[in-house]
PyMOL CGO cylinders between C-alpha atoms (Angstrom):
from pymol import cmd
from pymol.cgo import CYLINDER

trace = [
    CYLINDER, -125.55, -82.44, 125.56, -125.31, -83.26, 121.64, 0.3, 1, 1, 1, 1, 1, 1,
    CYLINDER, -125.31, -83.26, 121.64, -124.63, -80.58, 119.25, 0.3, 1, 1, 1, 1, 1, 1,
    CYLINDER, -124.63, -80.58, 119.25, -128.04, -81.41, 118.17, 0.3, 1, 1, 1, 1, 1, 1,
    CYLINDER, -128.04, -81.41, 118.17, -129.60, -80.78, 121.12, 0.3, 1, 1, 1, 1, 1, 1,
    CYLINDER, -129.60, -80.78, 121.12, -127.42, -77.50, 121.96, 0.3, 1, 1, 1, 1, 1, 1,
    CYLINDER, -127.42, -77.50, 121.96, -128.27, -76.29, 118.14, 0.3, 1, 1, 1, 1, 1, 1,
    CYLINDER, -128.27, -76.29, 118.14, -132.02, -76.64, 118.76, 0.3, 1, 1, 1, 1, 1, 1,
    CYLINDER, -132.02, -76.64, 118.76, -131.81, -75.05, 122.63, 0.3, 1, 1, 1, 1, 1, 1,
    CYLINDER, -131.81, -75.05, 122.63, -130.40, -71.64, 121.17, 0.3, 1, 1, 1, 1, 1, 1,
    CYLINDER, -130.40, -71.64, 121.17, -132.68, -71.46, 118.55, 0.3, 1, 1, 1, 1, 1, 1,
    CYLINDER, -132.68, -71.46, 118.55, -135.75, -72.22, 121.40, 0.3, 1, 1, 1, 1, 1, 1,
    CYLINDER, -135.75, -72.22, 121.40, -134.21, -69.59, 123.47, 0.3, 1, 1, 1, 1, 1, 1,
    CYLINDER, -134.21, -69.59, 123.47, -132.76, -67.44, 121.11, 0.3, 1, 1, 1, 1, 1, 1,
    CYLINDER, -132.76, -67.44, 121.11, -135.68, -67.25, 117.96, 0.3, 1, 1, 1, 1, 1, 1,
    CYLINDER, -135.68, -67.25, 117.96, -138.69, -68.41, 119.57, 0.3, 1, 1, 1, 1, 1, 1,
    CYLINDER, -138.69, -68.41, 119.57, -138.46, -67.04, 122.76, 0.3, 1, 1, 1, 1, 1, 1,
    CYLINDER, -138.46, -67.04, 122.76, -139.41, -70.68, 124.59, 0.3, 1, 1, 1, 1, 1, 1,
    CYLINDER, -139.41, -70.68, 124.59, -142.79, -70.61, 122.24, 0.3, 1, 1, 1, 1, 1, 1,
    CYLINDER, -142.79, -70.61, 122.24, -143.72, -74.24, 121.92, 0.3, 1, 1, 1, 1, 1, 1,
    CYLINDER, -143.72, -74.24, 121.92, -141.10, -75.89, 120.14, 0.3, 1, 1, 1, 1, 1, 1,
    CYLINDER, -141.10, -75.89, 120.14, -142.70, -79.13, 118.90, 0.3, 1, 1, 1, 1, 1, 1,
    CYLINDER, -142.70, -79.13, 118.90, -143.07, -77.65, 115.31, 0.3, 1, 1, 1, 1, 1, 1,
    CYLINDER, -143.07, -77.65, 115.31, -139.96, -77.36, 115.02, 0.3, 1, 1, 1, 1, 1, 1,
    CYLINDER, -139.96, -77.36, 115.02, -137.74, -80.61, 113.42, 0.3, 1, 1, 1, 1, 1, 1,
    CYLINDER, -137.74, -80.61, 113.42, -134.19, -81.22, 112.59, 0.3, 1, 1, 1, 1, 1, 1,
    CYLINDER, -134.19, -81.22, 112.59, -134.73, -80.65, 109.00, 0.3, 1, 1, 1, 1, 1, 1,
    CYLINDER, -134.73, -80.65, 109.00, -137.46, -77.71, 109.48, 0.3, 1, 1, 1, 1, 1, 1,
    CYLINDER, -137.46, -77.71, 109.48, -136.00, -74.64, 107.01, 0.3, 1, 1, 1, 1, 1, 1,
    CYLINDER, -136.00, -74.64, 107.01, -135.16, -71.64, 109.23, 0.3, 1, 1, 1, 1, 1, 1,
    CYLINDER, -135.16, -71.64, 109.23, -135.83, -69.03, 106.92, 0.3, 1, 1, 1, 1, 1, 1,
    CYLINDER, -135.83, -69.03, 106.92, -139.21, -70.33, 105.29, 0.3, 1, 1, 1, 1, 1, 1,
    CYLINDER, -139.21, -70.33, 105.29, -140.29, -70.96, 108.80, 0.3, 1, 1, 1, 1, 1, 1,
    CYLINDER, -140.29, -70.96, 108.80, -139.85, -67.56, 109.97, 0.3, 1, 1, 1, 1, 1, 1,
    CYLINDER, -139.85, -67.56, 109.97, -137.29, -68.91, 112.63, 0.3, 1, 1, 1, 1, 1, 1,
    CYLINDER, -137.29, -68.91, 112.63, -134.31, -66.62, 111.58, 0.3, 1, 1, 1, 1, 1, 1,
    CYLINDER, -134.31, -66.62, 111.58, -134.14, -63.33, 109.58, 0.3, 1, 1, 1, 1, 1, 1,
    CYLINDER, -134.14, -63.33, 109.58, -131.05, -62.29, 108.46, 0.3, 1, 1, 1, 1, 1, 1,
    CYLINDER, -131.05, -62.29, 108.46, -130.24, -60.24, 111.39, 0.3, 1, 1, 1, 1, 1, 1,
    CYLINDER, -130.24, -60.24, 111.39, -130.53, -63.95, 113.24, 0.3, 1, 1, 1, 1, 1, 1,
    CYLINDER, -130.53, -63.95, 113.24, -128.17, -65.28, 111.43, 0.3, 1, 1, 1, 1, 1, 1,
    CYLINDER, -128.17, -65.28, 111.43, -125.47, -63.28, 112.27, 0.3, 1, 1, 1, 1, 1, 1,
    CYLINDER, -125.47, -63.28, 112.27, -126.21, -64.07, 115.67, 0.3, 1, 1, 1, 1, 1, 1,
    CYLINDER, -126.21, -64.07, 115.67, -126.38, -68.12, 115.21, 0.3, 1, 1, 1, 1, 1, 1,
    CYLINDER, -126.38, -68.12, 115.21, -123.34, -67.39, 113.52, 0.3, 1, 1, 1, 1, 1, 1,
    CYLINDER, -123.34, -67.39, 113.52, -121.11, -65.79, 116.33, 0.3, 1, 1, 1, 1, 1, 1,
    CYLINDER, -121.11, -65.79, 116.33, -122.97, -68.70, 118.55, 0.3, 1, 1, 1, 1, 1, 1,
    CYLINDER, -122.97, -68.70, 118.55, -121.12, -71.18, 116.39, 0.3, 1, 1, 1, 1, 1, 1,
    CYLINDER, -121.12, -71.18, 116.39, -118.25, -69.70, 116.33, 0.3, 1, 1, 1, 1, 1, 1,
    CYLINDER, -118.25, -69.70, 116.33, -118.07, -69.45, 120.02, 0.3, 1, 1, 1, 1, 1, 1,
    CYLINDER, -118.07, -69.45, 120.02, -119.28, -72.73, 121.07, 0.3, 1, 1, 1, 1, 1, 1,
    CYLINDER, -119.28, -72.73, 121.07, -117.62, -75.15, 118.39, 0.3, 1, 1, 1, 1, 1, 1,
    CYLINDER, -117.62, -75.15, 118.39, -114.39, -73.45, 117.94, 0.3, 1, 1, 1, 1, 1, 1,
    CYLINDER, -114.39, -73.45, 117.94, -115.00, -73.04, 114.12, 0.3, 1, 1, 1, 1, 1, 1,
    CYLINDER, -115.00, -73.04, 114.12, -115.07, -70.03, 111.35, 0.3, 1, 1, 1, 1, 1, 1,
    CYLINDER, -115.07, -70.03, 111.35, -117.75, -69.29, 109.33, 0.3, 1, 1, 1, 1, 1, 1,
    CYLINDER, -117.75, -69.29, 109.33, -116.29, -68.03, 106.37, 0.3, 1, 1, 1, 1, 1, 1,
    CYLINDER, -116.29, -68.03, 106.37, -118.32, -65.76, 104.29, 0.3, 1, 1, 1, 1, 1, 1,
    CYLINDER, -118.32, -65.76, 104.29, -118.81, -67.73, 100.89, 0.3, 1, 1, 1, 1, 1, 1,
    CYLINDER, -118.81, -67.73, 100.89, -120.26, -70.48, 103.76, 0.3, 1, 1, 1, 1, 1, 1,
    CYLINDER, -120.26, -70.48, 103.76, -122.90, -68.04, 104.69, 0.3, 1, 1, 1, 1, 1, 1,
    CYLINDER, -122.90, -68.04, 104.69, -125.64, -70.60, 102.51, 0.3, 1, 1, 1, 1, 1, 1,
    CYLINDER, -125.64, -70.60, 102.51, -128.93, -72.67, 103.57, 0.3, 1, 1, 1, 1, 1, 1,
    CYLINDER, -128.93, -72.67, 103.57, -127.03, -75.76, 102.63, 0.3, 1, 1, 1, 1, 1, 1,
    CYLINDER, -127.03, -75.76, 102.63, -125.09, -74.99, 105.79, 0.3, 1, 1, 1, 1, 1, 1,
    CYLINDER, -125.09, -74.99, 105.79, -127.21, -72.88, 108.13, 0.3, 1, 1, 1, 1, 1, 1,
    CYLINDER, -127.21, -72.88, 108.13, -131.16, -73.35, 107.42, 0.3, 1, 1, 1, 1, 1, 1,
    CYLINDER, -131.16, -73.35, 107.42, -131.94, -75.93, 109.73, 0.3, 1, 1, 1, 1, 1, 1,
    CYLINDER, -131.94, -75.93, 109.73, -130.69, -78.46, 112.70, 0.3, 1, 1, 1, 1, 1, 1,
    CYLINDER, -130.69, -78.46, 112.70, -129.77, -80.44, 110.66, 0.3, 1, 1, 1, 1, 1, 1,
    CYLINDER, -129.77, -80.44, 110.66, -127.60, -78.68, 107.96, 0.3, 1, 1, 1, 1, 1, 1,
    CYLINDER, -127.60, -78.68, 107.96, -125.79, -76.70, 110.81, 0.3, 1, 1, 1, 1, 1, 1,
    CYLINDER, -125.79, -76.70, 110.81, -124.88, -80.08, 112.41, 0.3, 1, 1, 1, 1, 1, 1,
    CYLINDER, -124.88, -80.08, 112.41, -123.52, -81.24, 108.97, 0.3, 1, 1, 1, 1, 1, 1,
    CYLINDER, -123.52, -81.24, 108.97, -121.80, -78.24, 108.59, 0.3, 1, 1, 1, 1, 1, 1,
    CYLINDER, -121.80, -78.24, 108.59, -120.11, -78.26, 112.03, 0.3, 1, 1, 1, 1, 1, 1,
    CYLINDER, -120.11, -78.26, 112.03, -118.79, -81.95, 111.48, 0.3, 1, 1, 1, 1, 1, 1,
    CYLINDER, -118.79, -81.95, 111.48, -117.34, -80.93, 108.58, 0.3, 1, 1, 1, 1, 1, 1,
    CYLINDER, -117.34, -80.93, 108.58, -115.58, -78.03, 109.62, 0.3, 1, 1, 1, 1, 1, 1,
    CYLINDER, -115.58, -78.03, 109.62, -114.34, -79.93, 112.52, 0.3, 1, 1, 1, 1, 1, 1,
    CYLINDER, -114.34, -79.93, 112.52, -112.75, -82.48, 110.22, 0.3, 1, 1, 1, 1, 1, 1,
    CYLINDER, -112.75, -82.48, 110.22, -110.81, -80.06, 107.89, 0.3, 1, 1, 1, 1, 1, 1,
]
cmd.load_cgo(trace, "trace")
């Protein structure tokens, strides 16, 4: 399974508790969405860091990084690279 596809699967299972999930696209903003709250992110956060190995430093806590599919897939390749 992609990151991609793992990404999206937690959020499904995690946030939208297996509602429909055809709203929701790679580039679809968590937080004006109503996905995540802040409480949610700490939780995406630990999944990160548990799954891909990585640390999510605090001055990274930022939508450029974490508001959608896509960012957090970004944000995971580039951690991975450093």
């Amino acid at each position: 399974m992609s990151v991609q596809n793992e990404i999206r699967q937690f959020i499904i299972d995690n946030f939208l508790m297996g509602q429909d999930s055809d709203d929701l696209k790679d580039d679809s903003s968590f937080l004006e969405e109503g996905v995540i709250d802040s409480t949610g992110v700490l939780e995406l956060v630990g999944f990160l860091e548990e799954n891909y190995n990585i640390k999510v430093e605090d001055e990274e806590l930022i939508p450029e990084n974490l508001d959608s599919i896509k960012n957090i897939c970004a944000y995971i390749e580039l951690k991975r690279s450093d």
